[in-house]
MINUMAR-130119 format. One record per residue (C-alpha): residue number from 1; residue in one letter; x, y, z. Coordinates in nm, 2 decimals, padded with zeros to 4 digits. Example, Ala and Ser with C-alpha at 12.3 -4.5 7.8 and 13.67 -1.06 7.14 Angstrom:
<site n="1" res="A" east="01.23" north="-00.45" up="00.78"/>
<site n="2" res="S" east="01.37" north="-00.11" up="00.71"/>
This chain:
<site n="1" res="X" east="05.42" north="-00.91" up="-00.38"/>
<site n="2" res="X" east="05.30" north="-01.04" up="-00.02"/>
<site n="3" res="X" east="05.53" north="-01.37" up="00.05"/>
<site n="4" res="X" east="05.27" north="-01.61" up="00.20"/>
<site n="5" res="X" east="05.30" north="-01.71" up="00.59"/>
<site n="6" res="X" east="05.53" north="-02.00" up="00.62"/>
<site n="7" res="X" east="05.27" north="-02.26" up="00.75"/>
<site n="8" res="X" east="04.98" north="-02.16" up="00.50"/>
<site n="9" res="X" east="04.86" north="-02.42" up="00.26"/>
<site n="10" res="X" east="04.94" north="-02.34" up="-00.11"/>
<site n="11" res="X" east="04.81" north="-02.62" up="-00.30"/>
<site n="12" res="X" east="04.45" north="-02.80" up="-00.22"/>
<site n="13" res="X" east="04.40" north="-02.53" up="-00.03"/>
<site n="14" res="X" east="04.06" north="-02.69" up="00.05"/>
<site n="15" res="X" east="04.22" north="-03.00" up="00.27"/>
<site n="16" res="X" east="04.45" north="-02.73" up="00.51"/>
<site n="17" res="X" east="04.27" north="-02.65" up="00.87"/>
<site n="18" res="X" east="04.47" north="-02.42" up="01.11"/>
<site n="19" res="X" east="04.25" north="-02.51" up="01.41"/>
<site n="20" res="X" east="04.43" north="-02.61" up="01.68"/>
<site n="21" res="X" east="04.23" north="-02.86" up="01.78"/>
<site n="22" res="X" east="04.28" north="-03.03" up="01.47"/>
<site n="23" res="X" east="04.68" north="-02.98" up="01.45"/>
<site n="24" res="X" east="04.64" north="-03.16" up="01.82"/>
<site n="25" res="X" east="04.41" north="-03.42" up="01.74"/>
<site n="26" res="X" east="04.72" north="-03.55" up="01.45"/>
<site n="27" res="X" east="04.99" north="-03.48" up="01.63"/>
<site n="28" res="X" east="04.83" north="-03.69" up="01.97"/>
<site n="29" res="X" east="04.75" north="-03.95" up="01.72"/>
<site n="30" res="X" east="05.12" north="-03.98" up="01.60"/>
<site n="31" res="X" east="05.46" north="-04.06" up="01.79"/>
<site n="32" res="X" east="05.71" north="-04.03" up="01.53"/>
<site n="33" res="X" east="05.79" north="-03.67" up="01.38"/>
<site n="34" res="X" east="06.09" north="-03.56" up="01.13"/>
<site n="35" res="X" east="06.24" north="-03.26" up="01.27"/>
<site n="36" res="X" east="06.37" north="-03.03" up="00.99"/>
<site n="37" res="X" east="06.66" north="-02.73" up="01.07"/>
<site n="38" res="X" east="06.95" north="-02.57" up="00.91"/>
<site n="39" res="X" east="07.28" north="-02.54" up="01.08"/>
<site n="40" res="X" east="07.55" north="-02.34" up="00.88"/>
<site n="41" res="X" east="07.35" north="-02.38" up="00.55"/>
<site n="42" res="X" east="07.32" north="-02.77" up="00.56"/>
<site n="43" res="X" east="07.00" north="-02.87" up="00.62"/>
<site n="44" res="X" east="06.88" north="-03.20" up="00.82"/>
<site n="45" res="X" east="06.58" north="-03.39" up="00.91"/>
<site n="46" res="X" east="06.61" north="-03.62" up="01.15"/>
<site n="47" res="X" east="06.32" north="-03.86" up="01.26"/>
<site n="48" res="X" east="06.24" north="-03.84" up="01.68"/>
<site n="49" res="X" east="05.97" north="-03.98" up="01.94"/>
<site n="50" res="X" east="05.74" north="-03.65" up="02.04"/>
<site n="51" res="X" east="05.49" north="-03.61" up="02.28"/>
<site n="52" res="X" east="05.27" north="-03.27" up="02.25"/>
<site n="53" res="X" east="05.24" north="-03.09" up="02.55"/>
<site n="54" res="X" east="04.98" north="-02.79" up="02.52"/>
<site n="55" res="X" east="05.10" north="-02.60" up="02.22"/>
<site n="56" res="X" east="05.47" north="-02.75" up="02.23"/>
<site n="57" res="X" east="05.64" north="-03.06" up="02.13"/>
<site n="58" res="X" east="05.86" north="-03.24" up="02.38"/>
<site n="59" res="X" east="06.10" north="-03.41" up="02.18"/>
<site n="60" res="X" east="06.45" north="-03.56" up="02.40"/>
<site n="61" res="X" east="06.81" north="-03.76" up="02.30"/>
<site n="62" res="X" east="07.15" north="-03.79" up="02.40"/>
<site n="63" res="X" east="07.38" north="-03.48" up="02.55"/>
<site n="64" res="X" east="07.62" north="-03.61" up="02.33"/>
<site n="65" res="X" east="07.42" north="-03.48" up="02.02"/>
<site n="66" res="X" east="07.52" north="-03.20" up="01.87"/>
<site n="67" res="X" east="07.22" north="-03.15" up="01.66"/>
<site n="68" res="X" east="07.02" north="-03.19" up="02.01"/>
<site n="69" res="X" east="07.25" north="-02.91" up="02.09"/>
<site n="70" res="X" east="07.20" north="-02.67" up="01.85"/>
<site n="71" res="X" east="06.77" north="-02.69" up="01.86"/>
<site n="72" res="X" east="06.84" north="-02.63" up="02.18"/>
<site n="73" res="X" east="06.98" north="-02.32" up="02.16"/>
<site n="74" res="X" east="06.70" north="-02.21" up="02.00"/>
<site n="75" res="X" east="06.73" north="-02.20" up="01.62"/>
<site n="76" res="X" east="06.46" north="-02.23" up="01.35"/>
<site n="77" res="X" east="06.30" north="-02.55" up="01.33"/>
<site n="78" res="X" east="06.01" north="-02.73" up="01.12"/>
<site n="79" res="X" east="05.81" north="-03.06" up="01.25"/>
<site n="80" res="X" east="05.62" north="-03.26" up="01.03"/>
<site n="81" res="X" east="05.38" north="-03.57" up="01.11"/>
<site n="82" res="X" east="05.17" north="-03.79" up="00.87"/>
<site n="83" res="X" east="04.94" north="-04.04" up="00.96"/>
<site n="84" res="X" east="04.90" north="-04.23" up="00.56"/>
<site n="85" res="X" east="04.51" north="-04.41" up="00.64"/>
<site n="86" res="X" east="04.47" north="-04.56" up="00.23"/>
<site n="87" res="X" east="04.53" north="-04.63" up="-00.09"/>
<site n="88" res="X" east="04.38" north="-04.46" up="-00.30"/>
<site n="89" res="X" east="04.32" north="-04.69" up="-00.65"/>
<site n="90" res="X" east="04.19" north="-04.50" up="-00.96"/>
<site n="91" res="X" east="04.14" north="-04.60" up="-01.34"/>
<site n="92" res="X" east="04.39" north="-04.41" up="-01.45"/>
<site n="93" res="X" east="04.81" north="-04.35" up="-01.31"/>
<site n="94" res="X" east="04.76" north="-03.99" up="-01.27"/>
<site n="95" res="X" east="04.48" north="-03.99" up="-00.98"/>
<site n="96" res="X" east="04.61" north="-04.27" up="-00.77"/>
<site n="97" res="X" east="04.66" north="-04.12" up="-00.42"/>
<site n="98" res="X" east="04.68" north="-04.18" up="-00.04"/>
<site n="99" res="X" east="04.44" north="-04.06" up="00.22"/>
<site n="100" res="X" east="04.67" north="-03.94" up="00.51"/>
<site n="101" res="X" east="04.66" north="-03.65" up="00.77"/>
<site n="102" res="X" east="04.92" north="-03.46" up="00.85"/>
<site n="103" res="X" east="05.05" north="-03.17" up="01.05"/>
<site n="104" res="X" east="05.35" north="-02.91" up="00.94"/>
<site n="105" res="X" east="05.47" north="-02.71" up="01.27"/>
<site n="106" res="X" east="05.75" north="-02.45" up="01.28"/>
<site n="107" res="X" east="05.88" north="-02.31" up="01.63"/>
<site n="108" res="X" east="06.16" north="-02.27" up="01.84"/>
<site n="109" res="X" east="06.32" north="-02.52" up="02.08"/>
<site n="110" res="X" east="06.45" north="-02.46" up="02.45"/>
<site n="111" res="X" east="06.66" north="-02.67" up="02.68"/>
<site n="112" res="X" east="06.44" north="-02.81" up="02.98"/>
<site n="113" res="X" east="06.71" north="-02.80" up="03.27"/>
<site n="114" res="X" east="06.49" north="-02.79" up="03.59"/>
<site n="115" res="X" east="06.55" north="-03.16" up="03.69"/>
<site n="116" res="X" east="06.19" north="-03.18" up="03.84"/>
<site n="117" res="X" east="06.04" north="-03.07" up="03.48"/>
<site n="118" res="X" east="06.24" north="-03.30" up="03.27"/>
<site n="119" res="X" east="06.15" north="-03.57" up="03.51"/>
<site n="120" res="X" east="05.82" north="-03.48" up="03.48"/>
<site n="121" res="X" east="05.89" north="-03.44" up="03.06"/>
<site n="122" res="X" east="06.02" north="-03.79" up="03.06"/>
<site n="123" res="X" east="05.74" north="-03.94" up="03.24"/>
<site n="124" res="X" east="05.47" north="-03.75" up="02.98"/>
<site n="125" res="X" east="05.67" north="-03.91" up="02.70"/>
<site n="126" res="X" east="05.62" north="-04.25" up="02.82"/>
<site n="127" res="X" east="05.25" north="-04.21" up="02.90"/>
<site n="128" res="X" east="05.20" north="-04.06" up="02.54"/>
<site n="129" res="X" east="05.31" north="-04.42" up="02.37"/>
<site n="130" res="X" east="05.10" north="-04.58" up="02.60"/>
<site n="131" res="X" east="04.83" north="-04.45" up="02.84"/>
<site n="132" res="X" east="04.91" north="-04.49" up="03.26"/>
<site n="133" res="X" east="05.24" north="-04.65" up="03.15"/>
<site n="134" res="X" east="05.49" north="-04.44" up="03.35"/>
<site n="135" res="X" east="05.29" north="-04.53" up="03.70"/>
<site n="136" res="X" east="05.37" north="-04.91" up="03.62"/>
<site n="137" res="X" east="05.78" north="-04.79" up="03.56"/>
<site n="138" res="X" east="06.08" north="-04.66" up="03.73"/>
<site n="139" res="X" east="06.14" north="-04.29" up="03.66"/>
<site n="140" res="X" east="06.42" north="-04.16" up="03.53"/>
<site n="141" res="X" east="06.70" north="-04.15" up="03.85"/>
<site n="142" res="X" east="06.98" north="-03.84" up="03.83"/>
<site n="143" res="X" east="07.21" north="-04.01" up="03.58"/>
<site n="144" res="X" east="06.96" north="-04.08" up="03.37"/>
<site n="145" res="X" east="06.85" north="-03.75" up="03.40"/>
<site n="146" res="X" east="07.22" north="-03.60" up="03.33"/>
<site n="147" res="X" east="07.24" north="-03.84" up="03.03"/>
<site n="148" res="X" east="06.96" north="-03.68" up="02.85"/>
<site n="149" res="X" east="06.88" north="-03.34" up="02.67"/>
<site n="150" res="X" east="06.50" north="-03.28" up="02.71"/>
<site n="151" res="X" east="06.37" north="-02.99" up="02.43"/>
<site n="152" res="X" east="06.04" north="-02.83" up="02.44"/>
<site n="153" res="X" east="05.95" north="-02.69" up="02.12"/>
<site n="154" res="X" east="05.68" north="-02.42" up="02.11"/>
<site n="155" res="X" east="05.46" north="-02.43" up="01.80"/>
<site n="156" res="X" east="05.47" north="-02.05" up="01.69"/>
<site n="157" res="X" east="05.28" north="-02.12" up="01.34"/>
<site n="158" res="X" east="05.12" north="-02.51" up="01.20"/>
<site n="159" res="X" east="04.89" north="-02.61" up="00.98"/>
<site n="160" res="X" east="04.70" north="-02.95" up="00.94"/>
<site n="161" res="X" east="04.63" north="-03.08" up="00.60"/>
<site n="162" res="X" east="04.38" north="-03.41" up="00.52"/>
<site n="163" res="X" east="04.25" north="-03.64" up="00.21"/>
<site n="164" res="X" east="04.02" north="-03.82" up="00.28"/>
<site n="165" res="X" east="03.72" north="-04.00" up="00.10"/>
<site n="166" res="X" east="03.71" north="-04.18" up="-00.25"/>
<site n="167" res="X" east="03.83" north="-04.16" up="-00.56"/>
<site n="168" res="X" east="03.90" north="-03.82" up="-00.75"/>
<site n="169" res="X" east="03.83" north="-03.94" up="-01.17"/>
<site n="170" res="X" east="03.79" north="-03.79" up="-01.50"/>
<site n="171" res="X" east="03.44" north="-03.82" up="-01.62"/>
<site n="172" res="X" east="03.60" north="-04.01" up="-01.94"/>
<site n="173" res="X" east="03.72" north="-04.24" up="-01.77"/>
<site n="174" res="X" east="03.46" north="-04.41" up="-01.55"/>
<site n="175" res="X" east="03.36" north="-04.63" up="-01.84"/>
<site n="176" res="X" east="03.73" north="-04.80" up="-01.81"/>
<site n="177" res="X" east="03.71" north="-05.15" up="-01.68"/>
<site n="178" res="X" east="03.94" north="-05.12" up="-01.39"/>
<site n="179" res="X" east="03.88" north="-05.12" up="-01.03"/>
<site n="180" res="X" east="03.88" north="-04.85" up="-00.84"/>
<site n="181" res="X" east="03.84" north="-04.78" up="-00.49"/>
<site n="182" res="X" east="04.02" north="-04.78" up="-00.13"/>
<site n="183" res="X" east="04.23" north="-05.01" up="00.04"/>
<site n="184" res="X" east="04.22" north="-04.86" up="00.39"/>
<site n="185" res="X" east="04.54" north="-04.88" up="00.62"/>
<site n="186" res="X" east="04.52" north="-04.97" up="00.97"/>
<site n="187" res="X" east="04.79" north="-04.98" up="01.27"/>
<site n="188" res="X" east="04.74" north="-05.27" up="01.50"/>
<site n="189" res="X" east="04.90" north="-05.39" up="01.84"/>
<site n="190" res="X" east="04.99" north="-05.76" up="01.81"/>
<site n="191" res="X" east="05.01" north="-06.00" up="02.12"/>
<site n="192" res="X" east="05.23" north="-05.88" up="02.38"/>
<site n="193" res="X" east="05.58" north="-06.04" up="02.40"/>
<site n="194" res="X" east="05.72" north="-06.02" up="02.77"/>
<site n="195" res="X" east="06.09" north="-06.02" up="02.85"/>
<site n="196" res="X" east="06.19" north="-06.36" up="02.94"/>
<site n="197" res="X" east="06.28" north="-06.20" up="03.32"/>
<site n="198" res="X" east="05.93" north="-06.10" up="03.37"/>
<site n="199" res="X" east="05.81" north="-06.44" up="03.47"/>
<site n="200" res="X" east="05.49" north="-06.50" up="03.52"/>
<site n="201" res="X" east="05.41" north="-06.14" up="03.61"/>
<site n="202" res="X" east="05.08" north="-06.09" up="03.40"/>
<site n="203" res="X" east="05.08" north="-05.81" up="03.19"/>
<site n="204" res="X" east="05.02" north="-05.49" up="03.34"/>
<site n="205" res="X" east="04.67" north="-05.21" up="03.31"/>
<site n="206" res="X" east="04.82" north="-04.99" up="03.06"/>
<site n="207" res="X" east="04.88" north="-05.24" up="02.83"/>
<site n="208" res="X" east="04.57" north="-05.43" up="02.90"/>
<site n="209" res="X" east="04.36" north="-05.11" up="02.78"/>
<site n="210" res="X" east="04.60" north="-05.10" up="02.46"/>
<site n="211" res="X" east="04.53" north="-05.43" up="02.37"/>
<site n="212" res="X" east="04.15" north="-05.39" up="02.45"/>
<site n="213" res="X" east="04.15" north="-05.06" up="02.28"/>
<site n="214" res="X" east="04.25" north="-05.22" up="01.97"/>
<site n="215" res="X" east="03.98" north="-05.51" up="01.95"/>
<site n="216" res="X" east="03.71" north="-05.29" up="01.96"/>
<site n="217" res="X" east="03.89" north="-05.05" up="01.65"/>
């Protein structure tokens, strides 16, 4: 019997897309990833800050981290990001869902030593959480760059998987009188809080656009 390709879709087949464009449009939507990998049989999954980069995931942490370490070295690993968008209320216990996107990536992570490149790493990840934000910053100086392990992980196979829409019911139960519907889910920047050393410094473009961004969602 033919074992499936790791990153192929086995159940609701029908919600799995393998275009990249799709796997990039969730993954650039996202921040937060949990990193899955196997170091002498004992598996972890650790949650990281990611910024895609092409078809690889930047992800970065101490050089004291021994599980930074060993992805670096290059063994197996599996990335996983979910975006959860509603609540999915049916009549009956059994059909109650989310809608949600998400994205399973597996690949192979190496150590980005060039100190131009993980400056230039660094500086992607801070303009992935927010737009034109690594302009309005210091970068990273050499022992910042010394203190810090920067990975790039190449996405060898992913797949995206989506639910979206309403309610999925048994015809017998429609006639039930209990709501049903969806409560959609909605991230939202709140008022910028600036550090009491910042004065009366007004707050800068990038976070302007956030903020502006998110009145007209």
């Amino acid at each position: 019997m033919r074992t499936p390709a790791r990153h192929r879709v086995q159940r609701t087949r029908q919600r799995a897309s393998y275009e990249r464009e799709a796997i990039h449009a969730i993954l650039d939507a996202g921040m937060l990833a949990h990193v899955g990998f196997c170091i002498d049989a004992q598996p972890f999954v650790i949650p990281m800050l990611y910024a895609r980069d092409g078809d690889a995931v930047l992800l970065h942490g101490s050089i004291a981290s021994r599980l930074m370490h060993r992805l670096g070295e290059g063994i197996p690993a599996c990335l996983s990001v979910t975006h959860v968008d509603g609540l999915v209320l049916a009549r009956s216990h059994f059909h109650h869902s989310v809608n949600y996107r998400s994205v399973v990536a597996f690949g192979r992570a190496t150590l980005v030593e060039d100190p131009v490149h993980k400056a230039a790493a660094l500086a992607h990840f801070v303009d992935a959480l927010i737009p034109g934000r690594a302009a309005e910053s210091r970068p990273a100086d050499r022992n910042e760059l010394a203190a810090t392990r920067v990975l790039r992980l190449e996405i060898e196979d992913a797949s995206a998987k989506v639910r979206d829409g309403g309610v999925k019911e048994d015809a017998a139960d429609l006639a039930l009188p209990y709501w049903a519907g969806v409560v959609p889910i909605r991230t939202q920047h709140a008022a910028a809080q600036p550090d009491a050393s910042a004065g009366d410094m007004g707050l800068p473009a990038s976070v302007l656009a956030l903020l502006a961004q998110g009145a007209r969602a």
